[in-house]
KEKE-465264 format. One line per field, with one value per residue: residue in one letter; x, y, z of N, C-alpha, C, CB in turn; residue number from 1. Coordinates in steps of 0.05 Angstrom, whole numbers. Atoms other than C-alpha are relative to their C-alpha. Glycine has a CB too. Layout:
% KEKE-465264
r c(A,...) .
nxx c(X,...) .
nyy c(Y,...) .
nzz c(Z,...) .
caxx c(X,...) .
cayy c(Y,...) .
cazz c(Z,...) .
cxx c(X,...) .
cyy c(Y,...) .
czz c(Z,...) .
cbxx c(X,...) .
cbyy c(Y,...) .
cbzz c(Z,...) .
k c(NUM,...) .
This chain:
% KEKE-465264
r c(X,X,X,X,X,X,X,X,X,X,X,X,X,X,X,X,X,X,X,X,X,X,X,X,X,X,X,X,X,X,X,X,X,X,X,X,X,X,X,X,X,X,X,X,X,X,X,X,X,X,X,X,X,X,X,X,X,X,X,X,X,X,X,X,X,X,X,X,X,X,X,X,X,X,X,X,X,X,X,X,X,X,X,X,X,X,X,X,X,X,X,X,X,X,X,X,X,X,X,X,X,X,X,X,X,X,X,X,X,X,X,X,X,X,X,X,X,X,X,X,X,X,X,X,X,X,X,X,X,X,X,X,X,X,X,X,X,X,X,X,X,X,X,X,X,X,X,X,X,X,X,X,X,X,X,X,X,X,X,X,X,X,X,X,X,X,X,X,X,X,X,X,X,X,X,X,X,X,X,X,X,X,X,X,X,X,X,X,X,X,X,X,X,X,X,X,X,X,X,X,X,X,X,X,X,X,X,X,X,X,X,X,X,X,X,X,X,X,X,X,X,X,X,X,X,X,X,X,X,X,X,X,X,X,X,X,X,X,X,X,X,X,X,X,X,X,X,X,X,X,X,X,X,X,X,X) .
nxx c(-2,-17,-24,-12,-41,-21,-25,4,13,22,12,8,-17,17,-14,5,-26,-16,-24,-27,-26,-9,-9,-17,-5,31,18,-11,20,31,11,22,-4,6,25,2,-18,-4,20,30,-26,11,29,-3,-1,22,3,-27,-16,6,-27,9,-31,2,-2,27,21,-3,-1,25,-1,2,30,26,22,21,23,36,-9,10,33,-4,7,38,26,1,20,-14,-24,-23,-21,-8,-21,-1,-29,-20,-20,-8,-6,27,-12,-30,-13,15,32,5,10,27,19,-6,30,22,3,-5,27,9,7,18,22,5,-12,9,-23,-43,-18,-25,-14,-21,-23,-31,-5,2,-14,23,35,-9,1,23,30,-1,17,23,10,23,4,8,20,-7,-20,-32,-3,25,20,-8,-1,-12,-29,-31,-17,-25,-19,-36,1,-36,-13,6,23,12,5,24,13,9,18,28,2,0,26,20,16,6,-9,-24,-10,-26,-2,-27,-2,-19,-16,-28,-28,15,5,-6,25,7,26,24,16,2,28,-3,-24,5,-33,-1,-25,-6,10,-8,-19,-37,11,-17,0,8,-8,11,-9,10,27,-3,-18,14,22,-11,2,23,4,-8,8,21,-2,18,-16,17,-16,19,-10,-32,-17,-13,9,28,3,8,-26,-22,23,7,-4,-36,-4,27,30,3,11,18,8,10,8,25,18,18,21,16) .
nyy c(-13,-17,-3,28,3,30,7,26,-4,-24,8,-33,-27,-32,-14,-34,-15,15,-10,4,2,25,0,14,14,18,-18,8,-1,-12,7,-21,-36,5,-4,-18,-20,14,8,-12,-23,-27,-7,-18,-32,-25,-13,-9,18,-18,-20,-7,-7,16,23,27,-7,18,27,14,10,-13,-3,-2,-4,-1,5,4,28,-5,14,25,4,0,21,22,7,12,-14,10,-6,-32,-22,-26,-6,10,-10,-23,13,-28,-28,-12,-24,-18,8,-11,25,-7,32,32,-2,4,29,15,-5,8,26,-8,3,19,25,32,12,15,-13,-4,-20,4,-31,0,-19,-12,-33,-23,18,11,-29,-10,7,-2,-26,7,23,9,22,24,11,1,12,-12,11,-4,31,29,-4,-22,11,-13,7,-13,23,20,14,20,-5,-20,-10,12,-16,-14,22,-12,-20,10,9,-17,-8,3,15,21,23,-6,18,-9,1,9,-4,25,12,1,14,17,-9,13,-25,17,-11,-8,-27,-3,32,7,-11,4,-3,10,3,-22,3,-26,1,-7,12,13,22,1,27,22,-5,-26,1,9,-1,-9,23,18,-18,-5,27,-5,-28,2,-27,9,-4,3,6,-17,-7,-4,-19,6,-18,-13,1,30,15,24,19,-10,25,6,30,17,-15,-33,-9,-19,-5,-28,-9,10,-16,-15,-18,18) .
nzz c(-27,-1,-13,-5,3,11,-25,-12,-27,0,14,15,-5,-8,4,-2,7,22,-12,-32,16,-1,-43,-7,19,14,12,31,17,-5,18,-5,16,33,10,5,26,30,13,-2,2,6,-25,-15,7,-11,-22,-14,-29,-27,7,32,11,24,4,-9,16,19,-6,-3,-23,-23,-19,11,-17,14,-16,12,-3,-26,1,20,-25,-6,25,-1,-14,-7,-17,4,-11,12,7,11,12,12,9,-12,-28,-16,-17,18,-7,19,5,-21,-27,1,8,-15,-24,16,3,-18,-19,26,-11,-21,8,18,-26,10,21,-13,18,-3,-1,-4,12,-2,-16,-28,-20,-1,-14,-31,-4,1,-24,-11,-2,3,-8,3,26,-14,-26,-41,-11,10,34,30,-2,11,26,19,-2,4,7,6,16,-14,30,-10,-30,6,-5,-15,-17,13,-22,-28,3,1,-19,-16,5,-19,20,-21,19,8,13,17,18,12,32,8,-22,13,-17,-25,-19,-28,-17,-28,11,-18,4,32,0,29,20,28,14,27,14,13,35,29,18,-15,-37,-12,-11,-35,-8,-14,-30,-15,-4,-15,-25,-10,-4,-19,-21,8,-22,-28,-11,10,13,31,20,16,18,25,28,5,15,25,20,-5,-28,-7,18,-22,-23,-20,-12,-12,-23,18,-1,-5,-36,3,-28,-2,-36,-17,-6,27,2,21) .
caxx c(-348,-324,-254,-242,-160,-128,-76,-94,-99,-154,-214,-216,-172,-189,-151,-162,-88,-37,35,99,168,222,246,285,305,239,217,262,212,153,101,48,94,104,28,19,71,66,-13,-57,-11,-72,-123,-73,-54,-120,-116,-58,-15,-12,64,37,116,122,156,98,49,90,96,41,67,70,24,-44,-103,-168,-223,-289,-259,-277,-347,-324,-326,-403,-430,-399,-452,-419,-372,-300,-228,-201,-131,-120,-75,-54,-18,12,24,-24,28,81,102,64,-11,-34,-52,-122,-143,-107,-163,-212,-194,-190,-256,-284,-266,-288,-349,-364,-347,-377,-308,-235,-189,-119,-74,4,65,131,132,107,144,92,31,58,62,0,-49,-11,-36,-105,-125,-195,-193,-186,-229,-238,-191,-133,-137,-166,-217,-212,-228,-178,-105,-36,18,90,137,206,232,309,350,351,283,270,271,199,177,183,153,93,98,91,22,-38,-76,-109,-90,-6,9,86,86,152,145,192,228,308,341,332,301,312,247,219,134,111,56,52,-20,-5,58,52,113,125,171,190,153,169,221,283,250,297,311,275,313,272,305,287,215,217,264,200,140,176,184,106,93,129,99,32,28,-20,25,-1,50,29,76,146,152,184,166,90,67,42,100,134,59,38,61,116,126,72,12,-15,-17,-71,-70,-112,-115,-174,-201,-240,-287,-315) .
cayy c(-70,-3,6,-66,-96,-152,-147,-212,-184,-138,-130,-49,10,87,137,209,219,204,210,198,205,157,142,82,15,-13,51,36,9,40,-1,65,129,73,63,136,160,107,92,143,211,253,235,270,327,351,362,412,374,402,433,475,478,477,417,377,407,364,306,260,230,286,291,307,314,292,307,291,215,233,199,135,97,113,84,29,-6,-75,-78,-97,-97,-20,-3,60,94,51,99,146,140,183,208,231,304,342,319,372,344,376,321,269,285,285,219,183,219,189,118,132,143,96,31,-26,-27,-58,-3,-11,33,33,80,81,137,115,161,214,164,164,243,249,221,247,309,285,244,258,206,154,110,110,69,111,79,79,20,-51,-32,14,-25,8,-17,0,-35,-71,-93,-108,-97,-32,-9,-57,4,24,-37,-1,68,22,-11,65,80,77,17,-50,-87,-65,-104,-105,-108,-141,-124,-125,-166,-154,-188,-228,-200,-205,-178,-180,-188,-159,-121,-142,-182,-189,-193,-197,-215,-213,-216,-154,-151,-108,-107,-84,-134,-161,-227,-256,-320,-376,-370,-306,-317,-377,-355,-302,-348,-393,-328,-320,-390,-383,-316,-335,-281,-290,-295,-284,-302,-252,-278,-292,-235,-236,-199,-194,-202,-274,-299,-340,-364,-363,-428,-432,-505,-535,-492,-413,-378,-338,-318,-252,-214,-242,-178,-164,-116,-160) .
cazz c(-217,-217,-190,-184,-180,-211,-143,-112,-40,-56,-79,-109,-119,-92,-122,-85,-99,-153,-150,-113,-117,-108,-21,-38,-82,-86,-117,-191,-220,-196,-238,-211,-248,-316,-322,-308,-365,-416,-412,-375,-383,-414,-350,-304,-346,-330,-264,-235,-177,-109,-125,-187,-218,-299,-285,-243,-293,-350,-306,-307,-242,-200,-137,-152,-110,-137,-93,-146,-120,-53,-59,-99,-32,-19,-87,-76,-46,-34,17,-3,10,-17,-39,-25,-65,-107,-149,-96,-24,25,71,16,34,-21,-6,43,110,115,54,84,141,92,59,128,149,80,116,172,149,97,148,105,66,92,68,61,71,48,46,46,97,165,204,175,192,261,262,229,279,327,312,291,345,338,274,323,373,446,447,413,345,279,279,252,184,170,158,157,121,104,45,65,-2,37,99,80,95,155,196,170,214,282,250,231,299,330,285,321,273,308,236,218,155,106,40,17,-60,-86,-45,-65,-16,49,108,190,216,280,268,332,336,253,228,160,112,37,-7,-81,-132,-180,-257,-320,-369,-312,-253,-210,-185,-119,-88,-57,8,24,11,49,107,117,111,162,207,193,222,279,298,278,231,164,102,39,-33,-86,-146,-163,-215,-279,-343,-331,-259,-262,-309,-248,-218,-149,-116,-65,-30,-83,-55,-54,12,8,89,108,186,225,235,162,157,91) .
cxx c(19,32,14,28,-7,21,-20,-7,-11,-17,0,20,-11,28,-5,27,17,23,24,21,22,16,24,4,-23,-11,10,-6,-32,-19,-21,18,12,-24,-7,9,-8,-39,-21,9,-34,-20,14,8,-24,-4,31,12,8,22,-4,26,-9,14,-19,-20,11,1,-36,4,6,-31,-17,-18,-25,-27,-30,0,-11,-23,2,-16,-34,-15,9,-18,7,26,24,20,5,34,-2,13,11,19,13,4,-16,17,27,-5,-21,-29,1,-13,-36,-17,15,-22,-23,-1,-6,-32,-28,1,-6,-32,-13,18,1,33,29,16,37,15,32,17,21,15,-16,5,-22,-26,4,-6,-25,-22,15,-2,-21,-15,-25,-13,0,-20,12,25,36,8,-26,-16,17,0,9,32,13,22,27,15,28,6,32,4,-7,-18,-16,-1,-34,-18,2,-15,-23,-11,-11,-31,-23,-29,-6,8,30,-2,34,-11,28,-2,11,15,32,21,-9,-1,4,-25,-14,-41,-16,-14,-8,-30,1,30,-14,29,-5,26,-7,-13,12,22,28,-11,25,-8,-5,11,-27,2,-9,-32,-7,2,-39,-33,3,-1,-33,-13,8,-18,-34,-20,-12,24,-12,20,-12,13,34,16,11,-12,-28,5,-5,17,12,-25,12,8,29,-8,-27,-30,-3,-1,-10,-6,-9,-7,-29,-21,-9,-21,-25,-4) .
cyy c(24,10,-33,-5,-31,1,-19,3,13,-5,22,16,24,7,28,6,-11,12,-2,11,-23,0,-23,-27,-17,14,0,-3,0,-13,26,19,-24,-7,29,14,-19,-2,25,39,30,-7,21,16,19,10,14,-9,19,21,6,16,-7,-21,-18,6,-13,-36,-14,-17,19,-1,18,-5,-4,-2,-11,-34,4,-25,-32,-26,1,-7,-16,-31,-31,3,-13,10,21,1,22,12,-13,8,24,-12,26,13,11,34,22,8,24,-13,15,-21,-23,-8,-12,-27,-27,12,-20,-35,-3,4,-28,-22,-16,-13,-7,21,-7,11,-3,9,-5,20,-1,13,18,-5,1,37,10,0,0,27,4,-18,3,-15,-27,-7,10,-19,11,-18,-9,-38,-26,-2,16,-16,20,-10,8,-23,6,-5,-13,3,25,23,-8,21,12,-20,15,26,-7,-6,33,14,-15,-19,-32,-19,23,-27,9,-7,-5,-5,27,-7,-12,0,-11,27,-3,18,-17,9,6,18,4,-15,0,1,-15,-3,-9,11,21,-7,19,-9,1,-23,-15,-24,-13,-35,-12,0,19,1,-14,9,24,-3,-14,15,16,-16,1,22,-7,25,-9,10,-11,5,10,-8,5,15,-12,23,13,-18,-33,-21,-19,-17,15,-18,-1,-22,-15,7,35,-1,26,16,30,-2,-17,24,9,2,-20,-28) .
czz c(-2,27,7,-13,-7,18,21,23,2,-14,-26,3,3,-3,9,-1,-16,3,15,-17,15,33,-8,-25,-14,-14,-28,-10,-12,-24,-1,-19,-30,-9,-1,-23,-19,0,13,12,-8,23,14,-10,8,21,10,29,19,8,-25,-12,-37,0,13,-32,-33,7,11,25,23,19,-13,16,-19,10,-10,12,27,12,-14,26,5,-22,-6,15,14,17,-11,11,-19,6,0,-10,-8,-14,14,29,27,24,-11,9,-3,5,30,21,10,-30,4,31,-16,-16,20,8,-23,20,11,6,-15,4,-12,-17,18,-17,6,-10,0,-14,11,31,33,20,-6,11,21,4,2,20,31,9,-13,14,10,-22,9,16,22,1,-11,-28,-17,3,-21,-32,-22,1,-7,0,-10,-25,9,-24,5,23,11,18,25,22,6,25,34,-6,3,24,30,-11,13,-13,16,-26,-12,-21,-15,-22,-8,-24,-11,15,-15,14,26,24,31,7,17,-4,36,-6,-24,1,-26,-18,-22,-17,-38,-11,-23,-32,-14,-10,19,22,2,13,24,4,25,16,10,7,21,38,4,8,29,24,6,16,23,13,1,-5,-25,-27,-27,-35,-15,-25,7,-17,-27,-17,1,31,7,-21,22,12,32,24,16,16,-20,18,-1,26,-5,35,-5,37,8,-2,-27,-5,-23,4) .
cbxx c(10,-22,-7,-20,30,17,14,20,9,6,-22,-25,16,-21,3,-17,14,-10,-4,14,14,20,-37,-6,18,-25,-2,10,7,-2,-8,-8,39,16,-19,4,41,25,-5,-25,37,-13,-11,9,1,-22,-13,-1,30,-3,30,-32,32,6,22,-27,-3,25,26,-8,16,8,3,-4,1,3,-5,-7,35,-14,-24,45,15,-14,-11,17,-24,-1,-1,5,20,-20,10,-2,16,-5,-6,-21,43,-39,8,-1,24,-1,-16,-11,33,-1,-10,38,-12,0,23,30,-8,25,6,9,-1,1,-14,-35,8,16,-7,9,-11,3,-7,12,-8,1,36,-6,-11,42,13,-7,-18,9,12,-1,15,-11,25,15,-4,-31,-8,29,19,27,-40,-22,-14,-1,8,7,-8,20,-1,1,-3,32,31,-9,-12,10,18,-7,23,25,0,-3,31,30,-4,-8,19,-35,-32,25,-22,30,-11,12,-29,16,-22,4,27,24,-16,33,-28,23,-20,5,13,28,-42,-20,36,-17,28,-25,8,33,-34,7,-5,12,-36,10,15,-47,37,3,25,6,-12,15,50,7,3,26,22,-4,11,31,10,-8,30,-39,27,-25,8,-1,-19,9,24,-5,3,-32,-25,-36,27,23,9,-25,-4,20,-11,5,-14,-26,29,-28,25,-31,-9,10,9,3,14,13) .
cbyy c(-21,17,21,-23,7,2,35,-16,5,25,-8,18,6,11,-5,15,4,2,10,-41,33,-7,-19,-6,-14,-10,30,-10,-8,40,-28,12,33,-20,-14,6,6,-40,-33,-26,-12,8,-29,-4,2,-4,-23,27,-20,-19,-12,22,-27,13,-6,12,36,10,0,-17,-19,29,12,-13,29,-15,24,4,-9,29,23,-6,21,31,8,5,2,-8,-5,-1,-21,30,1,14,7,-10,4,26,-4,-17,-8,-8,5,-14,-44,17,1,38,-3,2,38,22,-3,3,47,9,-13,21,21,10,-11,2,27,-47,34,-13,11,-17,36,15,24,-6,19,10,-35,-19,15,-9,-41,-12,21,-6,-11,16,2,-5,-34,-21,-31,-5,-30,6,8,-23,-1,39,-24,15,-7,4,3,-35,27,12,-2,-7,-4,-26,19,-6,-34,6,11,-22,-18,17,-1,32,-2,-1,-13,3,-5,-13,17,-21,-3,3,-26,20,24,-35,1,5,18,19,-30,6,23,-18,4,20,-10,27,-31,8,-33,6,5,34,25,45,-26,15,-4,6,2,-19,4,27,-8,-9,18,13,-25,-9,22,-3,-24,8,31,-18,15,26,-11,22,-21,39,31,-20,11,-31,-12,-10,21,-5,24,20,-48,6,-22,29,6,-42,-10,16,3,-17,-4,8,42,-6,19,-6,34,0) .
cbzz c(21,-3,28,-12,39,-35,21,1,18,-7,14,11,-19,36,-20,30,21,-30,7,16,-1,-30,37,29,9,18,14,-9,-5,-2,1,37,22,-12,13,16,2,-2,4,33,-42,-34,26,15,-31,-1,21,2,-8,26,2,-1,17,-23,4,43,3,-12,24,-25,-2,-9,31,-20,13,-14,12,-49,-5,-3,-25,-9,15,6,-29,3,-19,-15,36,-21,4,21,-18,10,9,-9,-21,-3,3,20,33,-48,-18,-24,2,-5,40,-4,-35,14,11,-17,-10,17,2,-36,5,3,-13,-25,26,-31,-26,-16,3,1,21,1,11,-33,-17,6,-15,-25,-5,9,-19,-18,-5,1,-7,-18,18,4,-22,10,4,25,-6,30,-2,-48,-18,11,-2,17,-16,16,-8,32,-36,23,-33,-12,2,-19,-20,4,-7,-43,-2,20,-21,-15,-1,0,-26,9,-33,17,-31,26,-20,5,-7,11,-14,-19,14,-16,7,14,-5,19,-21,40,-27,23,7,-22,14,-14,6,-11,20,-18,-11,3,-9,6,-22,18,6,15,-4,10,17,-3,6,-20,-21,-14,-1,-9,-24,-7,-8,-25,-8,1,-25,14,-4,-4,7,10,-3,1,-16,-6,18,-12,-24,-26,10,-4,-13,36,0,-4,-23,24,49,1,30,-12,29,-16,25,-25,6,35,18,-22,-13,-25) .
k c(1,2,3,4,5,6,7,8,9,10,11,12,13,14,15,16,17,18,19,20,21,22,23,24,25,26,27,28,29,30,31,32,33,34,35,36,37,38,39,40,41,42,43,44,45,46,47,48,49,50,51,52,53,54,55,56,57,58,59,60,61,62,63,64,65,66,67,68,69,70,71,72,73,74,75,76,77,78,79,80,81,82,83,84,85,86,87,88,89,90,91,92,93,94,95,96,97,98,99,100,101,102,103,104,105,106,107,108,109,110,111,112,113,114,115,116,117,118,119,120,121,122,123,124,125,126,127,128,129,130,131,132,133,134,135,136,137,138,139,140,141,142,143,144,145,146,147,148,149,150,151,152,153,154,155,156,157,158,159,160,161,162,163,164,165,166,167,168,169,170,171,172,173,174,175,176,177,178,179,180,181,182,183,184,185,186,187,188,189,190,191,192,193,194,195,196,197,198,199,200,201,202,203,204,205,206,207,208,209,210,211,212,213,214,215,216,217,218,219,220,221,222,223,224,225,226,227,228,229,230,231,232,233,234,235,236,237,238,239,240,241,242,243,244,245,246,247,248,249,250,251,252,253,254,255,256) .
């Protein structure tokens, strides 16, 4: 299956952009800019990144625009769940906002798929379609099969949770990976959290409690919570099991 993921809450990855740079603690050990540099360094040399500096133009993780990707989406003929961006984040700075139209008009179009969508930078997702709001429905938001998500990874960052709370999306999910330290979050207005624990050679340590304490605030809320992995050296080195079962929860509303 072309573009198909090994990330547990998905089914596929779409890459029309590559790239970030680092917002905060969860970003240390970006597993997206050490597969870019250590394993797939001569794909993006070929294309020049959207700040054409001789330093992007040595970095294989600078933004990058790759419109021939555009179309990926439409020969997929099965419908599935879609990462977008898995290696980049679609409202980082760099990416011009005329193909951030064009990626979103791409889903928009081509309905049969569940895309999800998730960046560190809601604040700009909130800007954006608020000066694109012919990308939305009659009803003032992007349809059921477009999610928008933000990552929390501590206290830190739990601010990202009312940005998200201010984008105009009928499914808001979090992403709490890596999750490096306990959280207080309030899930209104949330329909999905995701939590995992940190991989690679530097990964950091995720306590039991924390995971817990946000499951528990999951249940209460009756909020879908879905345990991706306790981390360690490779990603499935700890397993998948918290309380002696998986929690595989997903939103109600999926497109697939």
């Amino acid at each position: 299956m072309p573009g198909k993921s090994s990330i547990e809450w998905t089914n596929a990855t779409w890459n029309p952009v590559t790239g970030c740079t680092k917002v905060s603690r969860g970003c240390d050990n970006c597993y997206a800019a050490t597969l870019a540099r250590r394993r797939l360094s001569h794909l993006y040399v070929r294309s020049l990144p959207v700040v054409d500096t001789p330093e992007n133009r040595e970095d294989p993780f600078a933004v990058r625009v790759w419109p021939e990707r555009l179309t990926q989406p439409a020969s997929w003929r099965d419908p599935r769940m879609i990462f977008v961006n898995s290696m980049s984040d679609m409202f980082h700075s760099d990416i011009p906002e005329d193909y951030v139209r064009q990626v979103f008009e791409v889903m928009l179009e081509v309905s049969h798929h569940t895309y999800q969508v998730l960046t560190k930078r809601p604040g700009r997702a909130k800007r954006f379609f608020s000066r694109n709001p012919d990308l939305l429905g009659e009803d003032t938001k992007l349809p059921p099969h477009i999610w928008l998500g933000t990552s929390v990874e501590d206290q830190a960052a739990v601010f990202r949770v009312q940005q998200l709370r201010d984008v105009p999306a009928h499914v808001r999910f979090l992403s709490c990976e890596p999750l490096l330290g306990p959280l207080d979050l309030d899930l209104e207005q949330i329909h999905w959290v995701i939590v995992g624990g940190e991989s690679g050679a530097g990964h950091r340590p995720m306590e039991e409690a924390w995971v817990e304490e946000i499951r528990d605030e999951c249940l209460r809320s009756g909020v879908p919570f879905f345990f991706k992995q306790w981390g360690g050296y490779t990603p499935k080195a700890g397993g998948r099991e918290l309380a002696d079962r998986t929690w595989d929860e997903f939103p109600e509303l999926v497109a697939v």
